[in-house]
C-alpha positions as CSV (number, residue, x, y, z in Angstrom):
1,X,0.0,0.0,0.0
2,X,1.4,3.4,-1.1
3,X,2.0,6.2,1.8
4,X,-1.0,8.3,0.1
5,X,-3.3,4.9,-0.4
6,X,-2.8,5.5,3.9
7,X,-3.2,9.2,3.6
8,X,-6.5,8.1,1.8
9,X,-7.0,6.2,5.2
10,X,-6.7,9.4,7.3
11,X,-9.1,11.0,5.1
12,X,-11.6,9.0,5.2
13,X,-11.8,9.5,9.0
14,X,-11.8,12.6,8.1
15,X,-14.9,12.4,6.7
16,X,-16.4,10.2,9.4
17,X,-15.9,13.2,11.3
18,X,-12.7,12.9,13.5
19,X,-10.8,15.8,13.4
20,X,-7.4,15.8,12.6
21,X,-6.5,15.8,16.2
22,X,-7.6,12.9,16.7
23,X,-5.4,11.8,13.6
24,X,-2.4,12.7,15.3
25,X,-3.0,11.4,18.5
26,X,-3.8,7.9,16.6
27,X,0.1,8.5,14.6
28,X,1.7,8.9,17.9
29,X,1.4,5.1,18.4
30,X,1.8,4.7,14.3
31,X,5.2,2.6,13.0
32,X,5.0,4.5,10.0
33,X,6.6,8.0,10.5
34,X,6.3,8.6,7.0
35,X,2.8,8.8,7.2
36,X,3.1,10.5,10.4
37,X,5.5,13.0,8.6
38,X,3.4,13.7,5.2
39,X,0.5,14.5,7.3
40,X,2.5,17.0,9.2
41,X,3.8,19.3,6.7
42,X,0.8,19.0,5.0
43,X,-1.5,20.6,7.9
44,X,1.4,22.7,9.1
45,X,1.9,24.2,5.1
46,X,-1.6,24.6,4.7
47,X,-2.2,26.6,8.5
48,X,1.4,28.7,7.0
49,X,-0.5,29.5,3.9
50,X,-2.9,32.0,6.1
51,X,0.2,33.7,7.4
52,X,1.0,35.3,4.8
53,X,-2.6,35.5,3.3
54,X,-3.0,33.3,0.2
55,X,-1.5,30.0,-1.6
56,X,0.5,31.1,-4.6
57,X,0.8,28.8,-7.3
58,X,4.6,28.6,-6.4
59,X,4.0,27.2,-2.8
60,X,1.6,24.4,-4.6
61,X,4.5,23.4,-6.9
62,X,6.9,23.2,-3.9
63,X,4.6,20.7,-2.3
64,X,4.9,19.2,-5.3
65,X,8.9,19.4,-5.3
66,X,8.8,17.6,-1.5
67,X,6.1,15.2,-2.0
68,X,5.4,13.9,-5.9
69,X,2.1,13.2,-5.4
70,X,0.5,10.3,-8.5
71,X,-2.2,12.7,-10.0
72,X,-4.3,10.3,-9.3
73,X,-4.3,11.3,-5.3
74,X,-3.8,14.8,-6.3
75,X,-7.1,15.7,-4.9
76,X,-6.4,13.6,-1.9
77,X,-3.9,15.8,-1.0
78,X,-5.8,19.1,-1.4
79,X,-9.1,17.8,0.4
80,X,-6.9,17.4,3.7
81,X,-4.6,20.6,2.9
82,X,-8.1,22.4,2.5
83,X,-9.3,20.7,5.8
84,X,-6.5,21.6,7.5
85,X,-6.3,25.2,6.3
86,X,-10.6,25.9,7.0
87,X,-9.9,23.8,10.7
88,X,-10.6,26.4,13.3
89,X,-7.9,24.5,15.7
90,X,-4.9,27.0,15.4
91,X,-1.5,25.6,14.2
92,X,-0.1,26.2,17.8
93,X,-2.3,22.9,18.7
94,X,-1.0,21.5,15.5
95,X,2.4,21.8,16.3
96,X,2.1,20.9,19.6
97,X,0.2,17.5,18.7
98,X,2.8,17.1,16.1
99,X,5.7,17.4,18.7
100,X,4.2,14.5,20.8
101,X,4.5,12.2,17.6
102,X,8.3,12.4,18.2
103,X,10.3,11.9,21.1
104,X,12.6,14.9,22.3
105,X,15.2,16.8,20.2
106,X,14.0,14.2,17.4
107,X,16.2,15.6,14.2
108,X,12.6,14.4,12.0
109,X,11.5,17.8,14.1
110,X,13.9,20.0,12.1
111,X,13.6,17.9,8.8
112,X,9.8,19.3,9.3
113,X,11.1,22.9,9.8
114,X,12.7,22.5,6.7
115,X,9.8,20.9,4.7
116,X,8.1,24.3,5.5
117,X,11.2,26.9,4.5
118,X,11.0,25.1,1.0
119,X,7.5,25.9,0.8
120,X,8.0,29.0,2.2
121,X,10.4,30.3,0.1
122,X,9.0,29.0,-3.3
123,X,7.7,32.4,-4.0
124,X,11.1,33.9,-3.9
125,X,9.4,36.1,-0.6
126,X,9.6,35.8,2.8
127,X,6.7,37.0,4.6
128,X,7.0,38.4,7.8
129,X,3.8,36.4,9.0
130,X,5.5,33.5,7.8
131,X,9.0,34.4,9.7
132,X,6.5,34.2,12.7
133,X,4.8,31.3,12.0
134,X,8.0,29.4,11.6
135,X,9.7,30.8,14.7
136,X,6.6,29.8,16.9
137,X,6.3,26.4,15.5
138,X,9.9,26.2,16.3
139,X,9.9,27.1,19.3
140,X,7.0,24.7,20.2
141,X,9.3,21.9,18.8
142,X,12.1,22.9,21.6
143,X,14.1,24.7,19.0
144,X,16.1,27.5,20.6
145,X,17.6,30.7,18.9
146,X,20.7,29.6,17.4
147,X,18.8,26.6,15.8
148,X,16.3,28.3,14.2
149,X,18.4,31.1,12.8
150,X,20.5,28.1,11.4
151,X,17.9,26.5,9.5
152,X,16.8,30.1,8.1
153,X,20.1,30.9,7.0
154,X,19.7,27.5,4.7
155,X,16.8,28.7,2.9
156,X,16.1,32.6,3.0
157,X,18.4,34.4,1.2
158,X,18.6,37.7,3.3
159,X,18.7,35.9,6.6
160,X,22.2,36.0,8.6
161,X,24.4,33.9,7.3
162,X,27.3,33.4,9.6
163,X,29.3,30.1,9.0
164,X,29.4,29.3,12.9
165,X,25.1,29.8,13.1
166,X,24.8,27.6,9.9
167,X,27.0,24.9,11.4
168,X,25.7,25.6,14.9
169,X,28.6,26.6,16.9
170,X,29.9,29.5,18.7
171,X,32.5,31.5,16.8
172,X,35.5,31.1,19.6
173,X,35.6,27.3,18.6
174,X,38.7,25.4,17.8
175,X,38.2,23.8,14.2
176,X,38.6,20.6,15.1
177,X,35.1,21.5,17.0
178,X,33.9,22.7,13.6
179,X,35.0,20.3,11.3
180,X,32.9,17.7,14.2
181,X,29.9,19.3,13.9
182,X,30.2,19.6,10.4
183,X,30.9,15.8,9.5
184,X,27.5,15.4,11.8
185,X,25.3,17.8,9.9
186,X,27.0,15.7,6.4
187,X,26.1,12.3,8.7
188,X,22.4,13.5,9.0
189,X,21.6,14.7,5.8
190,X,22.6,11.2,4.6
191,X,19.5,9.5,2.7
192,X,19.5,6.5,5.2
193,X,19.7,8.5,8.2
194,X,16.5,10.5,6.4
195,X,15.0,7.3,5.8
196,X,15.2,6.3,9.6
197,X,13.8,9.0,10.4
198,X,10.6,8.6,8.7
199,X,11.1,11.2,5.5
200,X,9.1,9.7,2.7
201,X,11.4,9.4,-0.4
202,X,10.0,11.7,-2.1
203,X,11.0,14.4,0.8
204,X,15.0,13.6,0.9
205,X,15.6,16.0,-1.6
206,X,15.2,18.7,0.7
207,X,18.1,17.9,2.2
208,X,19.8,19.5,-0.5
209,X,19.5,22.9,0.4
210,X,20.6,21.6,4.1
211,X,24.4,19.9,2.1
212,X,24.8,23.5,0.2
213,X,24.5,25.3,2.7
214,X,26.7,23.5,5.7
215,X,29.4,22.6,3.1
216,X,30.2,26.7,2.2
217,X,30.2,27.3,5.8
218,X,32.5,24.8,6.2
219,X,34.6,26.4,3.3
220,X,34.1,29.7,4.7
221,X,35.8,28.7,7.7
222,X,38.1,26.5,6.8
223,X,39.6,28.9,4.4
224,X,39.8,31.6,7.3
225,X,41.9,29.4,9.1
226,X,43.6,28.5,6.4
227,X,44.9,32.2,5.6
C-alpha cells in the first residue's frame, strides 16, 4: 500500500468526522513516520498559507517538489490541505500534537522545519507572518535561537548567514570542534539517516538545500583558518 493509499485512510476518518487531532494522536502510536511526517507538513503548510494571506501557485508546486504526489491522489492531498487550512484548531495545537508524535530533540522535528522553509520560500518572498509562524512552531518543537536562525540561513536568502550559526557553533571554537559538527550535519543529511527517520522518499531532496548550505560554511571557515 502506497504512503497516500494511507493518507486516503486518514481521510476517510476525516470524513467520518474525526478531526485531525484525533489523527495525530492515533500516529503517535503509528510505526509508520512517513505517514506521520506527510500528514504534518501538510497541515502545518496549509495553516502557513494563512500567514501570509494566500497560496500562490509557487507554494503548490513546492509541495509538489517535496512530495510527488500520483495525479491520481492529487485531490487527496488538497481535500486534507483544505481541511486543514478551514480547521478552526490553530497551528499552535498543531504543532504541539505534532511534537508529541516524536520523542525529544528528534532531528525528524527540524527535517519538518525544513519541509516548510522550502515551501516558504518558493515564491522567492519571505513574509513576515511566515517568519513568525515558523519561529513559533519552532519554538513549540524545543528549537532554541541559534537553531532556528540556522535552519533560516539555509533557505532565506537575506537571513544572517554566519558560517558558525549555519554549522551551529559558537565562533570562539577550535576547528577541530567545527569540522565535528560539520561531519555530523553531512552524517544526518545522509538518505538513510532521512529514511530512519521517517522522510518519505520523495522528501529527501530537501536535504539538499541543508548539504549546500553546511558545506560553504565549512569552506568559509576553513579557508579563514587556512589564511
Amino acid at each position: 500500500m502506497s504512503i497516500w493509499s494511507r493518507i486516503s485512510e486518514a481521510l476517510a476518518a476525516l470524513a467520518a468526522g474525526e478531526g485531525l487531532s484525533a489523527i495525530f494522536e492515533k500516529l503517535r502510536t503509528s510505526p509508520d513516520r512517513s505517514v506521520a511526517f506527510t500528514i504534518a507538513v501538510i497541515a502545518l503548510g496549509a495553516k502557513m498559507a494563512k500567514a501570509d494571506g494566500h497560496v500562490t501557485r509557487d507554494e503548490v508546486m513546492a509541495f509538489r517538489e517535496v512530495f510527488h504526489v500520483p495525479p491520481e491522489e492529487e485531490m487527496n492531498a488538497a481535500r486534507l490541505f483544505n481541511f486543514a487550512r478551514m480547521d478552526v484548531t490553530g497551528f499552535d495545537d498543531y504543532a504541539r500534537q505534532i511534537k508529541a508524535m516524536y520523542p525529544a530533540n528528534d532531528p525528524a522535528l527540524a527535517d519538518l522545519i525544513e519541509g516548510l522553509f522550502h515551501i516558504a520560500m518558493a515564491d522567492g518572498m519571505y513574509h513576515p507572518g511566515e517568519d513568525a509562524f515558523l519561529q513559533e512552531v519552532a519554538r513549540i518543537f524545543g528549537f532554541d535561537d541559534l537553531q532556528f536562525t540556522r535552519i533560516r540561513a539555509q533557505f532565506v536568502p537575506d537571513a544572517a548567514r554566519d558560517p558558525y550559526d549555519v554549522l551551529g557553533v559558537p565562533p570562539d571554537s577550535p576547528l577541530s570542534e567545527v569540522r565535528k559538527a560539520w561531519r555530523a550535519l553531512v552524517r544526518d543529511s545522509h538518505p538513510d539517516q532521512l529514511q530512519a527517520r521517517g522522510l518519505p522518499q520523495e522528501a529527501i531532496k530537501m536535504a539538499e538545500k541543508r548539504l549546500i548550505a553546511v558545506n560553504r560554511a565549512w569552506e568559509q571557515i576553513n579557508a579563514r583558518h587556512a589564511s
